[in-house]
GULUM-571538 format. One record per residue (C-alpha): residue in one letter; x, y, z; residue number from 1. Coordinates in Angstrom, 1 decimal. Each point is the difference from the previous one (the first is absolute). Layout:
! residues N
{'A' {X Y Z} NUM}
...
END
This chain:
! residues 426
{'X' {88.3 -18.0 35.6} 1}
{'X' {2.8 -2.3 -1.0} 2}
{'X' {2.2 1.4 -3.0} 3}
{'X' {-0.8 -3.5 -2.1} 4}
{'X' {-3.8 0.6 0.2} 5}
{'X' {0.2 3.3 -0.7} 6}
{'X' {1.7 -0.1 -2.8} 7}
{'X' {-2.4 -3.3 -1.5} 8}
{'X' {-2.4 2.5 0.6} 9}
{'X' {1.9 2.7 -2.0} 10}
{'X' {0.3 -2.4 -2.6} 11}
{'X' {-3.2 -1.4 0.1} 12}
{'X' {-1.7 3.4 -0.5} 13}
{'X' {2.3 1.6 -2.5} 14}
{'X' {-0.6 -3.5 -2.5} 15}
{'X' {-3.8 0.5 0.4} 16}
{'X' {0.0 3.4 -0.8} 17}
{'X' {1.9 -0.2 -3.3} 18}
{'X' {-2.2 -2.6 -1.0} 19}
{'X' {1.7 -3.4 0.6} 20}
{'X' {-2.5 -2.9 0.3} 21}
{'X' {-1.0 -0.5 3.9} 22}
{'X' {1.0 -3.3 0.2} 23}
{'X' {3.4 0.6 -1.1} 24}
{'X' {0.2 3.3 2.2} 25}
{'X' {-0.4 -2.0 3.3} 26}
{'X' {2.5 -2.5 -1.4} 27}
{'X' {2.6 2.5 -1.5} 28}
{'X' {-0.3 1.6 3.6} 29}
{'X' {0.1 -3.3 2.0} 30}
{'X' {2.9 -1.2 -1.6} 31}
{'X' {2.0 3.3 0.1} 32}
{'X' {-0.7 -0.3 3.6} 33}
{'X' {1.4 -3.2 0.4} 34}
{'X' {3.4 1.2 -2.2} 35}
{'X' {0.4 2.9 2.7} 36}
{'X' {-0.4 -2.3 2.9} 37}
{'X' {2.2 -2.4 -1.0} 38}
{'X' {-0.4 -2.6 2.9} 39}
{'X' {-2.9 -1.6 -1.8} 40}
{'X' {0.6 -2.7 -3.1} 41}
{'X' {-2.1 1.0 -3.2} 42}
{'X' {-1.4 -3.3 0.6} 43}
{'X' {-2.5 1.3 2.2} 44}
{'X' {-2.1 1.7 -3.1} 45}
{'X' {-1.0 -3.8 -1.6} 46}
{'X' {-0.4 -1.3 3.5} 47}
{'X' {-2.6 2.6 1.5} 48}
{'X' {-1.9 0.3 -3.2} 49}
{'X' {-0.2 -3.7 0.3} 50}
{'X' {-1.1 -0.2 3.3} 51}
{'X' {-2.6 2.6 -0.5} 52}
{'X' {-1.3 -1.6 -3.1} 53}
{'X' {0.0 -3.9 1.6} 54}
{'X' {-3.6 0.9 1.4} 55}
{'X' {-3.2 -2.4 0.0} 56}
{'X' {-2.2 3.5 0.1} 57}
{'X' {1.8 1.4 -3.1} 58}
{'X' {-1.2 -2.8 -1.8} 59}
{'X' {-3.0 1.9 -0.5} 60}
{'X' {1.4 2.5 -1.7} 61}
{'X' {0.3 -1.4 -3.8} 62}
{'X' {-3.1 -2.0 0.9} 63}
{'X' {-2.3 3.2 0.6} 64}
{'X' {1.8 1.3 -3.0} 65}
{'X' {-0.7 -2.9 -2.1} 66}
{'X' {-4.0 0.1 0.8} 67}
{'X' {0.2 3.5 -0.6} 68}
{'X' {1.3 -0.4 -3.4} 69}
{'X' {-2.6 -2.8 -0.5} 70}
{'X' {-3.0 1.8 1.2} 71}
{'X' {1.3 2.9 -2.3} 72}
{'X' {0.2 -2.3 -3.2} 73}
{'X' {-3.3 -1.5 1.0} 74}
{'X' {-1.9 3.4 -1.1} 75}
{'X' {-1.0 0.5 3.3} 76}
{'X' {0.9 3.9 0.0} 77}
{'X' {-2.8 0.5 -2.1} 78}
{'X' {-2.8 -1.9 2.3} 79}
{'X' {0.9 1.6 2.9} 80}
{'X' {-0.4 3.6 -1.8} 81}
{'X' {-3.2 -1.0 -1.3} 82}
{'X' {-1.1 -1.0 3.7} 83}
{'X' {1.8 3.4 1.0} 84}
{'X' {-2.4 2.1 -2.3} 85}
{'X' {-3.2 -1.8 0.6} 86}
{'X' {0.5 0.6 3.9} 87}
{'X' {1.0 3.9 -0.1} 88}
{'X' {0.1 0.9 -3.6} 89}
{'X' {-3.2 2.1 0.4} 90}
{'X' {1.8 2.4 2.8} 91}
{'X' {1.7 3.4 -1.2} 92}
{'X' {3.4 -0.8 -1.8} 93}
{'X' {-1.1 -3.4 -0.5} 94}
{'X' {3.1 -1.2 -1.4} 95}
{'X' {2.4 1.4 2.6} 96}
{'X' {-2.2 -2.2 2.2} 97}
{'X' {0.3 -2.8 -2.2} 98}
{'X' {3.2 0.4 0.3} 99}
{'X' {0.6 0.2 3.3} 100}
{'X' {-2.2 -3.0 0.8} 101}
{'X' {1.2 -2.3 -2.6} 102}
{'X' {3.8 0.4 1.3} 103}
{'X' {-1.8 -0.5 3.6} 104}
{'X' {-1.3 -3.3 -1.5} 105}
{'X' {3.5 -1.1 -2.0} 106}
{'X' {1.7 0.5 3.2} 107}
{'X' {-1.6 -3.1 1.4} 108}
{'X' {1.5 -1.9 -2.9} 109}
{'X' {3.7 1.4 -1.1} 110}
{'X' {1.4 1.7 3.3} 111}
{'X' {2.5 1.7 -2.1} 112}
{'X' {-0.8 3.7 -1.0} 113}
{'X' {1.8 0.4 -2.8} 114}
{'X' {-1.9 -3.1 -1.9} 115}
{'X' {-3.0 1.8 1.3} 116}
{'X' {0.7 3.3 -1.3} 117}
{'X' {1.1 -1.3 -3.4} 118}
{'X' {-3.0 -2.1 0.0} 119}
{'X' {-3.0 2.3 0.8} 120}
{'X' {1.9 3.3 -1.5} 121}
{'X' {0.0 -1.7 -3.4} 122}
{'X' {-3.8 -0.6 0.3} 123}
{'X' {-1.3 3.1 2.0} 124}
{'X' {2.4 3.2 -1.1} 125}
{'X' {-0.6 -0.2 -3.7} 126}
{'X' {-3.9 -0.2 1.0} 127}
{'X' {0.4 2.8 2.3} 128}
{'X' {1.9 2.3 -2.7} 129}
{'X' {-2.7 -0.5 -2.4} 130}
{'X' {-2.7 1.0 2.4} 131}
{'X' {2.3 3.3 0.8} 132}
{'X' {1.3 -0.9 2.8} 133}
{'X' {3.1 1.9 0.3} 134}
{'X' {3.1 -1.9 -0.9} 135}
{'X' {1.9 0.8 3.4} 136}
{'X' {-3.2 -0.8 2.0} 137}
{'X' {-0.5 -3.8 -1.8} 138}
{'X' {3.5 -0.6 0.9} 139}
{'X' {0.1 1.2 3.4} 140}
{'X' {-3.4 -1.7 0.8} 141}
{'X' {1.6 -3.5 -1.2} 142}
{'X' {3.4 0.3 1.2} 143}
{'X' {-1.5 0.6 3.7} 144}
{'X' {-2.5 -2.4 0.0} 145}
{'X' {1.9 -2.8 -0.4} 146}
{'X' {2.0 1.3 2.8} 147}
{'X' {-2.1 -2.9 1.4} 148}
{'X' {1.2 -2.9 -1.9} 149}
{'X' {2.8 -0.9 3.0} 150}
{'X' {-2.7 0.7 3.0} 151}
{'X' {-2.5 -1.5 -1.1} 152}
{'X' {0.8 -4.0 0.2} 153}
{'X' {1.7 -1.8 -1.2} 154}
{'X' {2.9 2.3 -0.2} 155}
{'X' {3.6 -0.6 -0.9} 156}
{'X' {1.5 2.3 2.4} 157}
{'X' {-1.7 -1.4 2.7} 158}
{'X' {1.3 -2.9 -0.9} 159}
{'X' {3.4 1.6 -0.1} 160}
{'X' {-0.3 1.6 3.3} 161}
{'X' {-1.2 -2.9 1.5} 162}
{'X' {3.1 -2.1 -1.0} 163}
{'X' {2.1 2.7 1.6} 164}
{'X' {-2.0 0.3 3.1} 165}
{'X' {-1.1 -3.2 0.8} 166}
{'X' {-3.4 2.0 0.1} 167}
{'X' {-3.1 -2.3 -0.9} 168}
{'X' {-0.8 0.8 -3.9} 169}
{'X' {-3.3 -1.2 0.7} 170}
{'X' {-1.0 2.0 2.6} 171}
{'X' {1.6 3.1 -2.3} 172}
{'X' {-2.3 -1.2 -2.5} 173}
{'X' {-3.1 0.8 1.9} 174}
{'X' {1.5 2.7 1.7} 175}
{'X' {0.4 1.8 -3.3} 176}
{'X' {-3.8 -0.7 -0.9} 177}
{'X' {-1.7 3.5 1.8} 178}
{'X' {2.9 2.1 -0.4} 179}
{'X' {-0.1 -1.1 -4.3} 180}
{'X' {-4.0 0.8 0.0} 181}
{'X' {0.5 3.5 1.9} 182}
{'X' {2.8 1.2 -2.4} 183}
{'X' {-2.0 -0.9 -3.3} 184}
{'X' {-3.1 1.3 1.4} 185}
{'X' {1.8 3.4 1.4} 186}
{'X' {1.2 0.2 -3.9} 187}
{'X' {-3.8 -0.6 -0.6} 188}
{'X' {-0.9 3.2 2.3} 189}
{'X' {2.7 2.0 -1.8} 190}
{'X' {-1.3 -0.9 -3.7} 191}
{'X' {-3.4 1.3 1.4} 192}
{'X' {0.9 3.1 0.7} 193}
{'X' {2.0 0.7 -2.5} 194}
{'X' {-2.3 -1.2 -2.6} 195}
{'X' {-2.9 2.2 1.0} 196}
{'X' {2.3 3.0 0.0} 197}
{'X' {0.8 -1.3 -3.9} 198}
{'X' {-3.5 -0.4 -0.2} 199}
{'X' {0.4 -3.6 -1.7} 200}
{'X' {-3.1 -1.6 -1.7} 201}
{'X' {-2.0 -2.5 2.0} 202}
{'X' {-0.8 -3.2 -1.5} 203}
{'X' {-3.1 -2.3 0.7} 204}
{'X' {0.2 -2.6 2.5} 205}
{'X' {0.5 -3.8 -1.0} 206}
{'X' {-3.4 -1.9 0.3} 207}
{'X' {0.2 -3.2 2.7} 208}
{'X' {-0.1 -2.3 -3.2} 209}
{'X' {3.3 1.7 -1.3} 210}
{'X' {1.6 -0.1 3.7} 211}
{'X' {-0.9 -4.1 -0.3} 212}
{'X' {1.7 -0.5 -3.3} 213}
{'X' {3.0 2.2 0.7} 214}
{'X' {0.7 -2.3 3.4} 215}
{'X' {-0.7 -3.0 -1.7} 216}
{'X' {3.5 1.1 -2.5} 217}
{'X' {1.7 1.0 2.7} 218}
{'X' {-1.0 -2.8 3.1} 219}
{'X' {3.3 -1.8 -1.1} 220}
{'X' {2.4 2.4 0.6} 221}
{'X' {-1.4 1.2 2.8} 222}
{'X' {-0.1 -3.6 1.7} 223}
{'X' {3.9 0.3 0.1} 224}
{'X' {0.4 2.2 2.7} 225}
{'X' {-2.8 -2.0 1.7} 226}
{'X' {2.0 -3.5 -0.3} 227}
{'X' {3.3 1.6 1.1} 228}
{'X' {-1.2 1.6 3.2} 229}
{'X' {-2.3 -2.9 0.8} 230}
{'X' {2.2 -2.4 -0.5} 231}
{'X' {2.6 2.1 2.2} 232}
{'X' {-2.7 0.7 2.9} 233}
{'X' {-1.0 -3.2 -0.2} 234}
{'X' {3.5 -2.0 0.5} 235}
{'X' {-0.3 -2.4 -3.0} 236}
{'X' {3.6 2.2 -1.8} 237}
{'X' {2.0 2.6 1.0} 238}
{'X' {0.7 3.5 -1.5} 239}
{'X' {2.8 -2.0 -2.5} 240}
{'X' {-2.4 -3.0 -0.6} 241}
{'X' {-2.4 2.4 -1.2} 242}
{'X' {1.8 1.6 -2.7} 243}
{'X' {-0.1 -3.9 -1.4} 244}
{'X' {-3.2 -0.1 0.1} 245}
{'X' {-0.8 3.1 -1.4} 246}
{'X' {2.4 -1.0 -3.1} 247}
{'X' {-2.5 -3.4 -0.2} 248}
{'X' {-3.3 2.4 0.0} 249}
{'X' {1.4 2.5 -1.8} 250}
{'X' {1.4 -2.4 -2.8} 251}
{'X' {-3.4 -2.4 0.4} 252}
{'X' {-1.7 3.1 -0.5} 253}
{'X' {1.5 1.4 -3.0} 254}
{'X' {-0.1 -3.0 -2.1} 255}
{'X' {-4.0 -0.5 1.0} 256}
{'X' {0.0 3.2 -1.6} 257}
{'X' {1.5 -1.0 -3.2} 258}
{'X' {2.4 3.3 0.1} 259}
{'X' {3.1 -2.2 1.6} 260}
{'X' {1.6 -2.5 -2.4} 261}
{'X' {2.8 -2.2 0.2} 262}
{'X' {1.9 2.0 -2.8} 263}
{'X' {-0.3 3.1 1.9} 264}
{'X' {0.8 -1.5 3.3} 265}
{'X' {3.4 0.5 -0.6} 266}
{'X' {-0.1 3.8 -0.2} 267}
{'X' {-1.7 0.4 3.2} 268}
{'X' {2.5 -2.0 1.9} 269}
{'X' {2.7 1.7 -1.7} 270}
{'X' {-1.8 3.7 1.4} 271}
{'X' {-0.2 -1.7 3.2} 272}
{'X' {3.4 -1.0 0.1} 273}
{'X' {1.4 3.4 -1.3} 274}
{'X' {-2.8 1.8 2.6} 275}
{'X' {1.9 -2.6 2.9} 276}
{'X' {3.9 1.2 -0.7} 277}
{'X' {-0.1 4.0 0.8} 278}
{'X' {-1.9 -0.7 3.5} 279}
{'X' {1.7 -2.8 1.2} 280}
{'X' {3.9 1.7 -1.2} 281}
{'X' {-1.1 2.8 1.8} 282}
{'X' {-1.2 -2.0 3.0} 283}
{'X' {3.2 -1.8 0.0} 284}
{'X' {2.5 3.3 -0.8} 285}
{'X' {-1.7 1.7 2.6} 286}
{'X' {0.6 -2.6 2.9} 287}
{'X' {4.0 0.8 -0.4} 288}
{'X' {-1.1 3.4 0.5} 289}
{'X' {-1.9 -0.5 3.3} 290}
{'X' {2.8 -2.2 1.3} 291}
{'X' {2.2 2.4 -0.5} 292}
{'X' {-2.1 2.8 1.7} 293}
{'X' {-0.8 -2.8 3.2} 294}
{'X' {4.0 -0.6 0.1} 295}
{'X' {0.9 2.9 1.1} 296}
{'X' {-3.0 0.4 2.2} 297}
{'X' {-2.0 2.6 -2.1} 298}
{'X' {-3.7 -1.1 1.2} 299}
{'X' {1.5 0.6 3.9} 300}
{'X' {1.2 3.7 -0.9} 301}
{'X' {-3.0 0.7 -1.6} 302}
{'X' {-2.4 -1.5 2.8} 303}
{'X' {2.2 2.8 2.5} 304}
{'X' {-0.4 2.5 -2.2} 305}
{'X' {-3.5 -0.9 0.0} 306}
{'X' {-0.4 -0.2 3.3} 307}
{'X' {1.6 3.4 0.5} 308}
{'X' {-2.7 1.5 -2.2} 309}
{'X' {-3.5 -1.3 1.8} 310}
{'X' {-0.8 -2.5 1.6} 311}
{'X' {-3.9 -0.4 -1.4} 312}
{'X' {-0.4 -2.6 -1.9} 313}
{'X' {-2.3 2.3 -2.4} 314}
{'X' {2.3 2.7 -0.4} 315}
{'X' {2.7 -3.0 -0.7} 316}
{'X' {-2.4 -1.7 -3.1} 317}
{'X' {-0.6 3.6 -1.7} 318}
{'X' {3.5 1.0 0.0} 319}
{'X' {0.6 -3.5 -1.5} 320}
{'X' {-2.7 0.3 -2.3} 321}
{'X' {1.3 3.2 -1.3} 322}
{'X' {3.8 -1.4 -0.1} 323}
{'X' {-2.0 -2.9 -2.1} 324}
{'X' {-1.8 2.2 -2.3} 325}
{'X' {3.4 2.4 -0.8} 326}
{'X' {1.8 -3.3 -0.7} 327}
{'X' {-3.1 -1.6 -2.1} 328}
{'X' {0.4 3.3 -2.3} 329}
{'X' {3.3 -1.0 -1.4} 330}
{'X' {-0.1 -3.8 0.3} 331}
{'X' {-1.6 -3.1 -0.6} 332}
{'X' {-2.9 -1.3 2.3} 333}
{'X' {2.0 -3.3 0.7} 334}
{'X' {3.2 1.5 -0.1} 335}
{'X' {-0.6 2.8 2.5} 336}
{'X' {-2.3 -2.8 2.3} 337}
{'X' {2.7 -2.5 -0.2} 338}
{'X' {2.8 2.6 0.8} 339}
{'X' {-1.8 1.5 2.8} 340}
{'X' {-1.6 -3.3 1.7} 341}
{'X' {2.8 -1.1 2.2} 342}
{'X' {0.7 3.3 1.3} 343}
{'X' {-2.7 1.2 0.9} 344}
{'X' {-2.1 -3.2 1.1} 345}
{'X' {1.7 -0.4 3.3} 346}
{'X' {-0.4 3.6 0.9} 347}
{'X' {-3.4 -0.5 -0.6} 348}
{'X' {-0.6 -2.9 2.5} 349}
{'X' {1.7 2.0 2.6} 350}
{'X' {-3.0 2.3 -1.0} 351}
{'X' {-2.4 -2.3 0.4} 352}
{'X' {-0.8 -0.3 -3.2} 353}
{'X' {-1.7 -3.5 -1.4} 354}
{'X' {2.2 -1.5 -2.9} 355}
{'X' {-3.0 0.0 -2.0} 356}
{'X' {-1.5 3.3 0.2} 357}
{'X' {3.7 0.9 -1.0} 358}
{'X' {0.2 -1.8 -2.4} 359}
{'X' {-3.3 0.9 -1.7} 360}
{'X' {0.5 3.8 0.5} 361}
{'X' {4.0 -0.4 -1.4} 362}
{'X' {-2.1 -1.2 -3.2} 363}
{'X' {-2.6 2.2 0.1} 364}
{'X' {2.6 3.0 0.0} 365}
{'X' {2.5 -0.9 -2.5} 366}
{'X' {-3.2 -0.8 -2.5} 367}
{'X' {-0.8 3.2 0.1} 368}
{'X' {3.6 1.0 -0.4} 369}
{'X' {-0.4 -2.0 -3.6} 370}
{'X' {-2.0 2.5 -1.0} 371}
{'X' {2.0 3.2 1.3} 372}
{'X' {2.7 2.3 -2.5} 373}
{'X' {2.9 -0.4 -0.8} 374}
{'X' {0.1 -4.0 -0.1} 375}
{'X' {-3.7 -0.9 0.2} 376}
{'X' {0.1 -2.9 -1.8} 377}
{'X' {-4.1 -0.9 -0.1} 378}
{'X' {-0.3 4.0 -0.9} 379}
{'X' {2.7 -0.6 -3.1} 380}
{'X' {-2.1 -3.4 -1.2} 381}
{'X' {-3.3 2.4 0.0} 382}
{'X' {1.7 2.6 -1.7} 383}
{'X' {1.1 -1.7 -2.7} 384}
{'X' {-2.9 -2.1 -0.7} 385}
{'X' {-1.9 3.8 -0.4} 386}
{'X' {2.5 1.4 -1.8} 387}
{'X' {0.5 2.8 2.5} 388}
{'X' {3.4 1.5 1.6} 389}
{'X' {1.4 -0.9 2.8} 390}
{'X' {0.1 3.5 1.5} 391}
{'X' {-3.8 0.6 -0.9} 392}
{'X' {-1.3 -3.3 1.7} 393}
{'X' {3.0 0.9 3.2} 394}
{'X' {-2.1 3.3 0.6} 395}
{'X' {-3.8 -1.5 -0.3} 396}
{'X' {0.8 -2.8 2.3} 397}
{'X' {-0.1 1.4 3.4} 398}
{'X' {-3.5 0.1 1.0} 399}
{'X' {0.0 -3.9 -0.7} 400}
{'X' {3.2 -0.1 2.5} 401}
{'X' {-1.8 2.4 2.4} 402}
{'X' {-3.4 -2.3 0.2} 403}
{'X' {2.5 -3.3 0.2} 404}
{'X' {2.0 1.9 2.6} 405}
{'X' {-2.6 0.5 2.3} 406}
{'X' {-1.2 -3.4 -0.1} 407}
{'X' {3.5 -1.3 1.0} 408}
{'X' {0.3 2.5 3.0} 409}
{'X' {-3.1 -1.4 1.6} 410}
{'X' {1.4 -3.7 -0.7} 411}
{'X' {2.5 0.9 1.9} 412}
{'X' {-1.5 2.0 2.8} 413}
{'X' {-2.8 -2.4 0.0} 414}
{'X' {1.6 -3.8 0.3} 415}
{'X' {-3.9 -1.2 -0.1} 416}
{'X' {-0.1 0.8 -3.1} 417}
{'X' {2.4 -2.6 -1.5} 418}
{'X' {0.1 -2.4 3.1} 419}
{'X' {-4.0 -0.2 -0.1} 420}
{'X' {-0.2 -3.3 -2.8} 421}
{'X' {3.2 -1.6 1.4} 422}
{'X' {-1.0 0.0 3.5} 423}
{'X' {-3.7 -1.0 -1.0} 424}
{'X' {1.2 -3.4 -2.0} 425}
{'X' {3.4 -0.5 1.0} 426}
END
């Protein structure tokens, strides 16, 4: 390995571990780099960031974020929960299912998991503690099932990965659609098991009167997800151009409502804005970083290495699965994604690999590394919200990333599995 990568790498690692903001680890690092080398003008940084950043498909970025934070302020966490519990709130646990189906159902609408933990954890962990639902448990259960939010569409770093890849967003959209169901109803299988070992109260079923009401509340938000992938399959806008019109639903919607007003418009878009900064930063950061590695013809080492160590193409997607998951434990789902994109997406080619089962498993596996000790962001939103430690939520968490695990492995062993919806309308 070249002394200049290696010691980015150094630096890179070192920064992250005594707690220096990602973002400004892979640029401390990438410009250190550049000072060693010496051959390379500093103007570089601005110039790839720019680059990177000047892209038609990260348009949909702050525009996802924007109907996400319109949707939110249009008190429609509270319809979909209600729709949640009329459809499983009479199983064992009921509100861990709640849970987990309501944050199946917001993923449709926000793509981002953090808005979706915050969103559903406010509602659904104080409810869970006062049933007696341990604190550790309500956490855990939220923080992983909105693991989903990014896999099930629309999701932001498809989006992200698409702009990097040239990868179709849309068809990443629908490839993330089976995959998203199977992990929230694996969490589903665990809750079941664990609550009849707990021996949690049952409650009585919702009657088909209750069902109709509850779906009436909640047909508008989940129309969103309907419009966006319609619209996609159907050619009238792209991935970008749909993040528009979700902002014109989402915005039509909320004021239909009565719950979004012109003088509280201005806070949303000011959250959307400040939600827009730390992803697109860290997109941009994160490019000088990759350009850097590609210079000195990192990718190529790695893809002899590679090559050197198996040449299946099943045995080469778990070892970079697991490379993805180590990495996803101490940083940031886009960070890590964006970091590790350009190396390892040519290798994977060579592989056979299509760029959009890639891509959808590369988002699958750092999700789940969101909720994974020590970093585990979604894990550390949870937490908080149930007033829990870290350290008690870090050791009840790993049966949630054992049932996501396994439905990530067969994702990947199984192409079918994501490939099925894009091949069928695309």
């Amino acid at each position: 390995m070249n002394t200049t990568i290696t010691i980015m790498l150094v630096i890179f690692f070192v920064l992250l571990l005594v707690g220096v903001p990602v973002a400004f680890s892979i640029g401390a690092s990438a410009i250190f780099a550049l000072l060693i080398d010496g051959g390379i003008s500093m103007v570089v940084v601005p110039q790839r960031m720019f680059v990177q950043l000047n892209s038609f498909s990260l348009m949909a970025i702050p525009l996802f974020i924007l109907a996400g934070e319109l949707m939110g302020a249009s008190g429609i966490t509270g319809r979909i929960v209600k729709f949640a519990s009329a459809m499983v709130g009479h199983l064992r646990a009921s509100l861990a299912h709640i849970t987990i189906l309501s944050s199946m159902l917001m993923a449709g609408i926000s793509g981002s998991a953090s808005a979706d933990t915050s969103a559903i954890g406010a509602l659904m962990i104080p409810a869970m503690k006062d049933e007696g639902y341990e604190a550790d448990m309500a956490a855990c259960v939220t923080a992983s099932a909105n693991t989903v939010g990014p896999i099930i569409p629309p999701s932001i770093m498809m989006v992200i990965y698409g702009s990097m890849t040239g990868a179709s967003v849309g068809a990443m959209f629908l490839g993330g659609m089976i995959p998203g169901i199977l992990m929230g109803l694996s969490l589903m299988v665990w809750v079941y098991f664990y609550s009849k070992k707990r021996n949690y109260v049952l409650k009585s079923k919702a009657s088909v009167r209750e069902r109709l009401v509850s779906a009436k509340g909640a047909i508008g938000a989940l129309l969103m997800p309907v419009i966006i992938l319609g619209g996609i399959l159907s050619g009238v806008f792209t991935a970008t151009e749909a993040g528009a019109v979700a902002c014109i639903y989402a915005l039509a919607f909320g004021m239909i409502t009565g719950n979004i007003r012109m003088n509280n418009l201005y806070g949303i878009l000011r959250n959307a804005v400040m939600g827009t900064t730390i992803p697109m930063f860290i997109i941009g950061i994160a490019a000088v970083f990759g350009w850097i590695m590609t210079r000195y013809n990192f990718p190529q080492q790695l893809a002899v290495l590679m090559e050197g160590i198996t040449s299946d193409p099943n045995v080469f997607i778990l070892i970079i699965m697991a490379i993805y998951f180590i990495l996803g434990m101490f940083m940031e789902a886009n960070a890590g994604m964006i970091i590790m994109t350009p190396i390892i997406y040519p290798i994977a080619l060579e592989y056979g690999f299509s760029a959009v089962h890639l891509g959808v498993l590369t988002v699958i596996i750092f999700c789940i590394g969101s909720i994974t000790p020590p970093v585990g962001l979604q894990l550390f939103i949870a937490s908080s919200i149930a007033k829990v430690p870290l350290s008690k939520s870090a050791k009840t968490i790993w049966p949630y990333v054992f049932m996501l695990s396994i439905v990530t492995i067969l994702c990947a062993l199984i192409p079918q599995i994501v490939m099925l919806i894009p091949d069928l309308f695309l």
